[in-house]
C-alpha positions as CSV (number, residue, x, y, z in Angstrom):
1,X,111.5,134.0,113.7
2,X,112.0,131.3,116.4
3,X,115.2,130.2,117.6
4,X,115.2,126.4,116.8
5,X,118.4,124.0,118.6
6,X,119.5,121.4,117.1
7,X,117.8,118.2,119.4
8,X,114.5,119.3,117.9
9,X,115.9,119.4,114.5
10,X,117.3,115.7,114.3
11,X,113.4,114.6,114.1
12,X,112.9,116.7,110.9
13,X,115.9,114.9,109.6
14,X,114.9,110.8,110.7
15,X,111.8,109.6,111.8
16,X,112.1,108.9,115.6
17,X,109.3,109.0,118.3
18,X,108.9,112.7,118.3
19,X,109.6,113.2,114.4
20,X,105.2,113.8,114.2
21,X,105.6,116.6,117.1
22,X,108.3,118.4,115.6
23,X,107.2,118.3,112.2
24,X,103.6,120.3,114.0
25,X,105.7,122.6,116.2
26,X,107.3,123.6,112.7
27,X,104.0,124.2,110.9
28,X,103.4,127.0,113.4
29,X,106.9,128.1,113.5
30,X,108.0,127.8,110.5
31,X,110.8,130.9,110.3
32,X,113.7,128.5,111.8
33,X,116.5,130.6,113.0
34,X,119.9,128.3,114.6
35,X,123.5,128.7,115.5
36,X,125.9,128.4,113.1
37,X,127.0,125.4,114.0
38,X,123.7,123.7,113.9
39,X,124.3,121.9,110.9
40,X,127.7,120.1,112.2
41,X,125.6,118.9,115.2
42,X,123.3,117.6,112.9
43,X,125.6,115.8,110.3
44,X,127.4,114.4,113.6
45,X,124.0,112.8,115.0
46,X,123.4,111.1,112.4
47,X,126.4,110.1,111.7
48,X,126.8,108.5,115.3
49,X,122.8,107.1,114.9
50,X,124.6,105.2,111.7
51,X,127.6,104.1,114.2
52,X,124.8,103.2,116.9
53,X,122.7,101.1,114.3
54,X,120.0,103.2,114.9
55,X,119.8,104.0,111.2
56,X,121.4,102.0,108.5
57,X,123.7,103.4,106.3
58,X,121.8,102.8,103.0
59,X,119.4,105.8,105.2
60,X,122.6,108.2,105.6
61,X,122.9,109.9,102.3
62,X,118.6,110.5,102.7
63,X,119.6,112.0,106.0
64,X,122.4,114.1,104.7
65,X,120.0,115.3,101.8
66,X,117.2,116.2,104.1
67,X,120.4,118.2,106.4
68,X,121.3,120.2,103.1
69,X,117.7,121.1,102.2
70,X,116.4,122.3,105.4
71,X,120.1,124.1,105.9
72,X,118.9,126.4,102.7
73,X,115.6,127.1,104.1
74,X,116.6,128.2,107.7
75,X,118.7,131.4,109.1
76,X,122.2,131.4,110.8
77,X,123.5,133.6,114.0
78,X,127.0,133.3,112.8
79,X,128.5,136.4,114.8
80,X,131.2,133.8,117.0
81,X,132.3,136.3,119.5
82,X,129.0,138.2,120.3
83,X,127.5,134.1,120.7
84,X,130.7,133.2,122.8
85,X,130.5,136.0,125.5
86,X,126.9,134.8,126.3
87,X,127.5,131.5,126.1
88,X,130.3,132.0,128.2
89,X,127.8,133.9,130.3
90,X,125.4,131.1,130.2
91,X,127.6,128.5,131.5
92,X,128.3,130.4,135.2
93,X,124.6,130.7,135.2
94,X,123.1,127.0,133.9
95,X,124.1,123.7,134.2
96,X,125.1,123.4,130.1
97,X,127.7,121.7,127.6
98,X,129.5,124.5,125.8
99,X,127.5,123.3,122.6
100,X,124.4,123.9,124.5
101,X,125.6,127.3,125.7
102,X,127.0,128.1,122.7
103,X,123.0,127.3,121.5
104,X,121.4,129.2,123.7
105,X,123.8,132.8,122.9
106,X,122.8,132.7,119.6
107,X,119.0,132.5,120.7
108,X,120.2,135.4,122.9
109,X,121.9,137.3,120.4
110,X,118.8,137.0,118.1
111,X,116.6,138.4,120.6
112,X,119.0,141.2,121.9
113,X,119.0,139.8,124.7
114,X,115.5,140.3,125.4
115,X,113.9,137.0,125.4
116,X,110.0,138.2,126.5
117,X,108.9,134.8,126.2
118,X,110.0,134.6,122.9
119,X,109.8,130.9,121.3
120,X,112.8,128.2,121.9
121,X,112.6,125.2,120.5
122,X,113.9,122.2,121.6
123,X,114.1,118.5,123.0
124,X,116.8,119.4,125.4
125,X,115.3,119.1,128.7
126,X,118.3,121.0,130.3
127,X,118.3,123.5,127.9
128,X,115.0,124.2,127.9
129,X,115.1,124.7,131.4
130,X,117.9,127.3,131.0
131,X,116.1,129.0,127.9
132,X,113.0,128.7,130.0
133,X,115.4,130.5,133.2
134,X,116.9,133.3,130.6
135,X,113.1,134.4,129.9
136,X,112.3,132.7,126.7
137,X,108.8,130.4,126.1
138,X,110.1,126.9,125.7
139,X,108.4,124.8,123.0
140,X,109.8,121.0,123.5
141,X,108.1,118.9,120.5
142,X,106.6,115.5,122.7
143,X,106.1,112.6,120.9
């Protein structure tokens, strides 16, 4: 199972620049295991892409589909207060948004703490680099 966040999601979901990487890096890691939360930070990027003009909203309810179906096929760390005490950890420790910290507990708490280069994937460049810090193999999807 490999800890997927949410910034390398968003290309499964609309076709952008790195959609063809991340679609690859999911053929070999197919067992997708997020935060709990993952699927709010979704809906809300594309929501705010539709805001942006970066997708037009005749392509939102498509998007929202493709959210739902790849929801049903992925696993949740949903355990809030075992996720907040590392995330809390995390942020003395990296330079993170509580969202990304809150991203990179669950991928924690999934491992036990025990990263040993276990796969983390994302487009996050300052995530990565704390995943990367925390002991975990960083996969970032390039287009």
């Amino acid at each position: 199972m490999t800890f997927w966040d949410s910034s390398a999601l968003l290309p499964l979901i609309v076709e952008e620049a790195r959609s063809r990487a991340c679609r690859q890096v999911r053929k070999t890691h197919p067992a997708i295991v997020v935060w709990a939360l993952t699927r709010t930070e979704l809906t809300s990027a594309i929501h705010r892409l539709v805001r942006e003009g970066r997708l037009e909203r005749a392509e939102l309810a498509a998007a929202s589909r493709r959210v739902e179906i790849l929801s049903d096929r992925w696993s949740e760390i949903t355990a809030l207060g075992a996720v907040r005490e590392r995330a809390e950890r995390a942020l003395g420790a990296h330079p993170l948004t509580a969202a990304d910290a809150l991203q990179l507990g669950a991928a924690l708490l999934l491992v036990g703490e025990r990263p040993r280069r276990r796969p983390f994937v994302t487009c996050d460049d300052r995530l990565g680099a704390a995943a990367e810090a925390e002991g975990f193999t960083v996969v970032t999807p390039r287009s």
